[in-house]
N, C-alpha and C positions, 0 to 999 in steps of 0.2 A: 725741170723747170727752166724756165727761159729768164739767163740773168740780164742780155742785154741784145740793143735790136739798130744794126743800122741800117738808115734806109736811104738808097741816092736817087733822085730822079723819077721818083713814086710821085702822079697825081700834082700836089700841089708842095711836095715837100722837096726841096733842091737839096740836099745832105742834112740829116740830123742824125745823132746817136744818141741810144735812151738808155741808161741804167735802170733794169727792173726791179721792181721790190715784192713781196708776197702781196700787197697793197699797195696801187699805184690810183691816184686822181691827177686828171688831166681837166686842166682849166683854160681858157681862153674867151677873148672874145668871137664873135658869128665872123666865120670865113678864116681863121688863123690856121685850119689844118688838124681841126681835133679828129672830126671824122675819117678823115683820109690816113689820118694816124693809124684810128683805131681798122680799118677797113686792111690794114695790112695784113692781120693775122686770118682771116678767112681766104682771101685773095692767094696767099701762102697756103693754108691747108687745100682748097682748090688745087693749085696747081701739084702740090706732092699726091692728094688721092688720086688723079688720074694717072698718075704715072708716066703718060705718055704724050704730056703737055700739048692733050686737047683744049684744055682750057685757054692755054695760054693763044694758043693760034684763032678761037672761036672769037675773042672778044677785039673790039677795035682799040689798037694797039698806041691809037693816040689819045684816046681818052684816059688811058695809062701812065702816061708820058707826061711828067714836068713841064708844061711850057709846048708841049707837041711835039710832034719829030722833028720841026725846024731848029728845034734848040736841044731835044734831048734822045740821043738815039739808044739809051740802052736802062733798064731800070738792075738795081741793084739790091738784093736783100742779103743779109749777115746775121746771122742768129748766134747768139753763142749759150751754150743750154749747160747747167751746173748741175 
Protein backbone atom coordinates (compact mmCIF):
# COMPACT_ATOMS: atom_id res chain seq x y z
CA UNK A 1 0.00 0.00 0.00
CA UNK A 2 1.17 3.32 -0.75
CA UNK A 3 1.35 5.58 2.44
CA UNK A 4 2.63 8.59 0.82
CA UNK A 5 3.24 10.45 -2.63
CA UNK A 6 5.47 13.33 -3.53
CA UNK A 7 5.13 14.97 -6.54
CA UNK A 8 7.61 18.08 -8.01
CA UNK A 9 6.98 19.68 -11.12
CA UNK A 10 3.91 17.23 -12.30
CA UNK A 11 1.38 19.13 -14.74
CA UNK A 12 -0.04 21.83 -12.68
CA UNK A 13 1.32 20.78 -9.37
CA UNK A 14 4.93 22.70 -8.27
CA UNK A 15 5.85 20.49 -5.04
CA UNK A 16 3.17 18.91 -2.78
CA UNK A 17 3.37 15.79 -0.55
CA UNK A 18 0.35 13.83 0.39
CA UNK A 19 0.02 11.49 3.38
CA UNK A 20 -2.26 8.35 2.19
CA UNK A 21 -4.83 6.84 4.13
CA UNK A 22 -6.86 3.45 3.23
CA UNK A 23 -9.71 6.34 2.32
CA UNK A 24 -8.61 9.45 0.90
CA UNK A 25 -11.15 12.46 -0.64
CA UNK A 26 -9.83 14.97 -2.56
CA UNK A 27 -11.90 18.30 -2.64
CA UNK A 28 -11.26 21.40 -4.39
CA UNK A 29 -12.52 23.99 -6.50
CA UNK A 30 -12.40 23.68 -10.94
CA UNK A 31 -8.62 24.13 -11.97
CA UNK A 32 -6.84 23.63 -8.21
CA UNK A 33 -5.09 20.40 -9.53
CA UNK A 34 -7.44 17.57 -8.39
CA UNK A 35 -7.16 15.70 -11.71
CA UNK A 36 -3.65 16.16 -12.25
CA UNK A 37 -3.29 14.94 -8.74
CA UNK A 38 -5.18 11.97 -9.30
CA UNK A 39 -3.63 11.32 -12.94
CA UNK A 40 -0.39 10.60 -11.29
CA UNK A 41 -0.91 7.14 -10.39
CA UNK A 42 -1.74 5.79 -14.00
CA UNK A 43 0.90 8.05 -15.60
CA UNK A 44 3.37 6.09 -12.92
CA UNK A 45 1.97 2.56 -13.67
CA UNK A 46 2.59 3.57 -17.43
CA UNK A 47 5.76 4.40 -17.12
CA UNK A 48 6.92 1.02 -14.61
CA UNK A 49 4.75 -1.50 -17.12
CA UNK A 50 6.90 -0.62 -20.05
CA UNK A 51 9.90 -1.07 -18.48
CA UNK A 52 11.72 0.61 -20.98
CA UNK A 53 10.26 4.03 -20.66
CA UNK A 54 8.62 4.14 -24.03
CA UNK A 55 6.04 5.80 -22.61
CA UNK A 56 7.85 8.40 -21.12
CA UNK A 57 9.73 9.44 -24.51
CA UNK A 58 6.21 8.81 -26.60
CA UNK A 59 4.35 11.62 -24.92
CA UNK A 60 5.09 15.43 -25.28
CA UNK A 61 7.14 16.21 -22.43
CA UNK A 62 5.82 19.71 -21.93
CA UNK A 63 2.48 18.97 -21.38
CA UNK A 64 4.08 17.12 -18.55
CA UNK A 65 5.87 19.73 -17.23
CA UNK A 66 4.78 22.41 -14.43
CA UNK A 67 4.74 25.73 -16.15
CA UNK A 68 6.70 23.94 -19.54
CA UNK A 69 10.29 23.43 -20.00
CA UNK A 70 10.98 27.16 -19.71
CA UNK A 71 10.43 26.86 -15.96
CA UNK A 72 10.55 23.16 -15.34
CA UNK A 73 13.01 20.76 -16.57
CA UNK A 74 12.59 17.74 -14.83
CA UNK A 75 9.40 15.97 -13.04
CA UNK A 76 9.80 14.07 -9.87
CA UNK A 77 7.75 11.23 -8.33
CA UNK A 78 8.52 9.64 -4.62
CA UNK A 79 6.40 6.82 -3.34
CA UNK A 80 6.86 5.55 -0.22
CA UNK A 81 4.79 2.05 0.07
CA UNK A 82 4.14 0.47 3.78
Amino acid sequence: MIDSVKIDGYKSILSQHIELHPMNVVLGGNGVGKSNLLSVFPFFRKIIQSRDWEYSHAVDASGLLYMGRKVTDKIRLSFHFI
